[in-house]
N, C-alpha and C positions, 0 to 999 in steps of 0.2 A: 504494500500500500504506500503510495505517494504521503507526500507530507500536504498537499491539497489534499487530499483523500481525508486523510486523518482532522485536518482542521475543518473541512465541509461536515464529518461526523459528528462533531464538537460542537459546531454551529446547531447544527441537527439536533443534536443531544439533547443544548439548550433548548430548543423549541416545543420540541416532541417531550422534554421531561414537564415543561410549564404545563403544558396543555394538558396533559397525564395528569398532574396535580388540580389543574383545574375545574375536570370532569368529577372531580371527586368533591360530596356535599361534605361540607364543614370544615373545619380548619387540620391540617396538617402541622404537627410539629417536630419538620425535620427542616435539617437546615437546605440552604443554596447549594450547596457542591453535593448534598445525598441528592439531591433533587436533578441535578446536572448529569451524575452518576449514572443515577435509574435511566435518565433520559438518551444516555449515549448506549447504556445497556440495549435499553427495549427497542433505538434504532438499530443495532446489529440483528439483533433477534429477530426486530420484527422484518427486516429485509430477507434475512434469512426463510422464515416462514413462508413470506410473502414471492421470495424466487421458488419454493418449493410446491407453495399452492400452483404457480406458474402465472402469476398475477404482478410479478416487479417490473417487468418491460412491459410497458403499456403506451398505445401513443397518447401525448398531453401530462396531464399531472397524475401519479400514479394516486389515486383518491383509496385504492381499496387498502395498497402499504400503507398508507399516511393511518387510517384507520386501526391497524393491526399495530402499528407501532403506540399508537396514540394507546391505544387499551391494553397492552402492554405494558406500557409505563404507569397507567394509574393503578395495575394488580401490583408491580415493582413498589409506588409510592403507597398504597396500604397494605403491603406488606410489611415495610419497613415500617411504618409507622406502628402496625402491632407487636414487631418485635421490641421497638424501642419503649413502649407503652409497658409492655414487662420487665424490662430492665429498671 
């Protein structure tokens, strides 16, 4: 992976972990960088899946990855949040 590759991820990450967190009703208390985390997580993942359904190359905006990845990140961000909730 290029070092574009890696920072487009990151960029991603950020986006896709917000949105993850934002789908989710009530407040979250984990910080910015677990949240960045999940987000660059559940875009690998969710590209992953999403070449495996055969749905990543798509012409225009790939809508069904962005989706997969988006839900994703908010099982990642209330997951975490219930471990931390125990701790």
């Amino acid at each position: 992976m290029e070092i574009s590759g890696i920072i487009s991820a990151i960029v991603i990450g950020v986006v896709i972990g917000t949105l993850g967190r934002l789908v989710l009703p009530g407040r979250q208390r984990i910080g910015v960088l677990w949240t960045i985390a999940v987000g660059i997580a559940a875009a690998f993942v969710g590209t992953a899946v999403a070449a495996a359904l055969g749905v990543a190359d798509t012409r225009g905006v790939d809508w069904i990855e962005w989706l997969i990845q988006i839900a994703l990140a908010a099982v990642g961000v209330a997951a975490l949040e219930r471990l931390r909730a125990r701790a």
